[in-house]
N, C-alpha and C positions, 0 to 999 in steps of 0.2 A: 275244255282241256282236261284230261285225265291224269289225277293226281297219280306217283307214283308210290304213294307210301299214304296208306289210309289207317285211320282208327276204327277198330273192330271190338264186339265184347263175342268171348267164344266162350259158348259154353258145351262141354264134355258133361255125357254122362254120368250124374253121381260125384261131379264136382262143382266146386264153387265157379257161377261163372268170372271169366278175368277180363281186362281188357290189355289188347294187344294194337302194335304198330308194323303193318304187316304188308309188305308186295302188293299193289293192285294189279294181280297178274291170276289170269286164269288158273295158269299151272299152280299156283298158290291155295289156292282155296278148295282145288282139286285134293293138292296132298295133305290139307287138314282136315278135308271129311273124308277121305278115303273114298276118291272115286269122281265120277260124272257128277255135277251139281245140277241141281232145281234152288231155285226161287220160290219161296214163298211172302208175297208181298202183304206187307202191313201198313200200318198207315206212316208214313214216312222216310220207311226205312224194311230193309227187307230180309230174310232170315236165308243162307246158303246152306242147301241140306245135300246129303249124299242121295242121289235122285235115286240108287237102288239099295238105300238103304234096310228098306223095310223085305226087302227080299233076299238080301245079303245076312237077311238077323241079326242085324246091328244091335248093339243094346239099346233099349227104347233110355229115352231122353226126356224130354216132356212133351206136356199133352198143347194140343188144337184146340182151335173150333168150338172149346165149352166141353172138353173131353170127348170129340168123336171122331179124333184123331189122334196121332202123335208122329212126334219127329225119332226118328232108329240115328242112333251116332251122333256125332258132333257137330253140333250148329254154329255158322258166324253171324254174328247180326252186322249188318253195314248200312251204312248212308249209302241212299242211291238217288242220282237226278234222272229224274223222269223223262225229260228232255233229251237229255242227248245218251241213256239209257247205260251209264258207266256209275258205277261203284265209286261212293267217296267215305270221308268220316263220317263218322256220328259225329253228331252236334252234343256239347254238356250235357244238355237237358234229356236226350234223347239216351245218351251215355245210366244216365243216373235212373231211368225209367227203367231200363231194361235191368240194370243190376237187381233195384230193387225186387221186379218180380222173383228172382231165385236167390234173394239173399235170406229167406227163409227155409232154403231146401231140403228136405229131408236127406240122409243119407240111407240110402234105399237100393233097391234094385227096380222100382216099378212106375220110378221117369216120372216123378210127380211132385208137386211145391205142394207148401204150406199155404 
């Protein structure tokens, strides 16, 4: 069953990421990256990117892959069940993981942590 109200942590370019309670609605996450979303799946949990971001010249956000990529615009991070393939919360743990990585973040222009 698809929850209607999920926990998300969004993090925006050059800002601290937050965590939000937010619509599980497509239109939703559409109008917080600005635009058509992709999925970039991680291990548990999966990251909402503006799927033309990087062709739109988004501001770059942070990096991929060990630096051989990176995300253009603003990313949600969400709980997703693999199963029946819908968007849910993060879990605490999973909430606290993600923070931490950009709770170092430089204030920058060039989308990169500490």
């Amino acid at each position: 069953m698809k929850d209607a109200v999920i926990k998300v942590v969004i993090v925006e370019p050059n800002n601290p990421a937050r965590i939000e309670l937010i619509p599980n609605a497509l239109e939703t996450f559409q109008e917080i990256v600005g635009g058509y979303i992709e999925c970039v799946r991680e291990e548990g949990f999966d990251i909402i990117i503006n799927e033309e971001g990087k062709l739109e010249e988004l501001e770059p956000n942070f990096g991929l892959y060990g630096g051989k990529d990176f995300v253009a615009g603003t990313a949600i991070f969400s709980g997703v069940d693999y199963d029946s393939g819908e968007f849910k919360s993060l879990t605490d743990e999973q909430t606290k993981f993600i923070l931490s990585i950009f709770a170092n973040r430089r204030d920058s222009n060039d989308g990169t942590t500490d």
